[in-house]
N, C-alpha and C positions, 0 to 999 in steps of 0.2 A: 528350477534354476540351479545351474552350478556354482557352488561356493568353494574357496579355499583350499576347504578340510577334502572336499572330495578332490580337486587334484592334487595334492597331495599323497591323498591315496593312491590315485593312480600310478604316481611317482614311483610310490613304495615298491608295488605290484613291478611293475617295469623293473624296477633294483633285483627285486627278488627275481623275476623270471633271467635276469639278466646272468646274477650268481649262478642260476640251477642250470645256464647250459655253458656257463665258462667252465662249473666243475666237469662238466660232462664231454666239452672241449679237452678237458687235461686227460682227461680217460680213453683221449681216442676218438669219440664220436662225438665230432663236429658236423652238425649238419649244414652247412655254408650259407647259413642264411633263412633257412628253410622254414625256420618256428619261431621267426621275430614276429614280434603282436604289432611293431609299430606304433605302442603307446604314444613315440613322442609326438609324432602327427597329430592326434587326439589331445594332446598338452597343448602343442602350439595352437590347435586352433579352438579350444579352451582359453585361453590366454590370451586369445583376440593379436598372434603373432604377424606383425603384416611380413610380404613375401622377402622384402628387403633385408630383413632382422633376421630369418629363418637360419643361415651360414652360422651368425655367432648363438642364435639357439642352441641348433645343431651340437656345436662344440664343445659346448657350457654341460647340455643334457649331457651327449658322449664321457663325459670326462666323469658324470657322476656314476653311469651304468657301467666305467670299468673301477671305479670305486668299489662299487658293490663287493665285488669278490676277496675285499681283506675282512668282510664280517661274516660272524658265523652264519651258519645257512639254517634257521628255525621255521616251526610251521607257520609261525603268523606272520617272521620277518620282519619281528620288534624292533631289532637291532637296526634295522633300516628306516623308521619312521625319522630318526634326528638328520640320518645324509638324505632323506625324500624333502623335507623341511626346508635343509639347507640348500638344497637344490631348488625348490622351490623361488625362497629369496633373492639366490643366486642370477637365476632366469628373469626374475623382475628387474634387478637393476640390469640386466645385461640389454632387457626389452626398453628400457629407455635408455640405455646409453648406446 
């Protein structure tokens, strides 16, 4: 069973993959798309997101994956557990309002 902590995780992960190809966008090599995981699909439907809600998901998640890129870029992507969290909360109230 999926609990909490593991989307959460996933969260993070997302953040993190999210920074490692914004820097890699600033360097030139953007690849348009090409090496998204698509974690947030996996979130929403985690999250039991009905299709309706999916738009202001969307937007909620987006806004925190371009977050990501003012914290440093570490191996484990500590720094991103507290914005994966807050995103997390985030996504909850936005799924019921």
């Amino acid at each position: 069973m999926i609990d909490k902590s593991q989307i959460i995780h996933l969260i993070q992960q997302d953040l993190k993959h999210s920074q490692l190809t914004e820097s890699l966008r600033n360097l030139g090599l953007d690849d348009g798309g090409l090496y998204s995981l698509d974690l947030m699909s996996l979130v929403a439907q985690l999250m039991q997101v009905p299709p309706e809600q999916m738009e202001n998901f969307a937007e909620i998640y987006g806004s925190y994956l371009d977050k990501a890129a003012k914290y440093p870029v570490t191996y484990l992507g500590e720094h991103l557990l507290p914005v994966a969290e807050a995103c997390y909360h985030r996504l909850l109230g936005g799924k019921d309002g």
